[in-house]
C-alpha positions in Angstrom: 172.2 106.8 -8.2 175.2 105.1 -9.5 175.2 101.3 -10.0 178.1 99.2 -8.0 178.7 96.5 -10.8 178.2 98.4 -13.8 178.8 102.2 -13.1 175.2 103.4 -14.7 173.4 105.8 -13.4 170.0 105.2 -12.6 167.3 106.9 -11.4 166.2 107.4 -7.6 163.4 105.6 -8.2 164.4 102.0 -9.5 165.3 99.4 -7.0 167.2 97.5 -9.6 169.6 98.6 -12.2 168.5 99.7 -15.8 171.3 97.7 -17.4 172.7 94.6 -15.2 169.7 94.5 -13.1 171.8 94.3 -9.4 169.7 95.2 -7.0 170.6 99.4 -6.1 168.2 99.2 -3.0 166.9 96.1 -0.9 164.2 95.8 1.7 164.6 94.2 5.2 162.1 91.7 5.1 161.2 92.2 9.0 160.6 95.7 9.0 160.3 96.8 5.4 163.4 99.4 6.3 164.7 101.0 2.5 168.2 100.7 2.4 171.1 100.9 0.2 173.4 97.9 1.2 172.4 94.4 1.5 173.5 91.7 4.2 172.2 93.4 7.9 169.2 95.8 8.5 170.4 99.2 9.6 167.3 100.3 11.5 166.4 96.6 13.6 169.6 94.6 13.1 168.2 91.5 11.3 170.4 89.3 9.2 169.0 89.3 6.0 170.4 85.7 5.4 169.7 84.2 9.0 165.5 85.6 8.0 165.9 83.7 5.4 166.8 80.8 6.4 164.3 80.8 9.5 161.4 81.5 6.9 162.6 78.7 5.0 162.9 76.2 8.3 159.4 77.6 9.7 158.1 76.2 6.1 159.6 73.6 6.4 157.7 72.8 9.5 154.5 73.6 8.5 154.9 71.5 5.9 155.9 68.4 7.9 153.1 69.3 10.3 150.8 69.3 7.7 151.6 66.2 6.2 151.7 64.4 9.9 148.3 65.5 10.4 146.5 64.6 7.2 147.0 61.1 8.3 145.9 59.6 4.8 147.8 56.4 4.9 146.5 53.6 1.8 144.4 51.0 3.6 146.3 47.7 3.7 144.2 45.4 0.9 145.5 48.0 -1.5 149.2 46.9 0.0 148.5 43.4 -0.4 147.0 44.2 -4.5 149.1 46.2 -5.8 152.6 44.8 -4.5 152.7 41.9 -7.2 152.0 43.7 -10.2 155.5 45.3 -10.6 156.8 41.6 -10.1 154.4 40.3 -12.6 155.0 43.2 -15.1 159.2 42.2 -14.8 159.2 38.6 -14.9 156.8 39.0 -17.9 159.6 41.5 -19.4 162.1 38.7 -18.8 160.4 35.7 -20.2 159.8 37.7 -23.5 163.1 38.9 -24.1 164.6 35.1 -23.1 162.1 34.0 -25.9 163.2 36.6 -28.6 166.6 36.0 -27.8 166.3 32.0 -28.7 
């Protein structure tokens, strides 16, 4: 089998090339049809970019779902802590460089 890009000739067996490693053979991700050219399945059709793309968006999803559903929010007293400390930490910042700069 002859690479596309580089012109080497590679075995049957390799899905890649030996020397510029493009791909000689890809897999349809829906049906697992062997195939020669990339882009569109040859035996069911599917759009190897638009599968993709919907795997990507489905996990996507499940990811927001997931996160909706944990429902962990921080219980307000930590709110009403915590929020002064950066405050503190920056007008303390301030105040020392006004008094190293005098």
């Amino acid at each position: 089998m002859q690479c596309p890009k580089c012109k080497t000739e590679n075995s049957e067996t390799v899905t890649y090339c030996v020397r510029c490693h493009t791909p000689l053979k890809y897999t349809c991700p829906a049906c697992k049809h062997v195939q020669l050219q990339g882009g569109k399945c040859e035996k069911c059709g599917v759009d190897f970019a638009k599968y993709a793309a919907m795997l990507v968006f489905q996990a996507k999803d499940a990811a927001k779902e997931e996160r909706a559903s944990s429902g962990w929010k921080p219980p307000i007293w930590a709110h009403v802590l915590f929020f002064p400390i950066p405050l503190v930490i920056q007008l303390t910042m301030y105040f020392v460089r006004k008094a190293k700069s005098k």
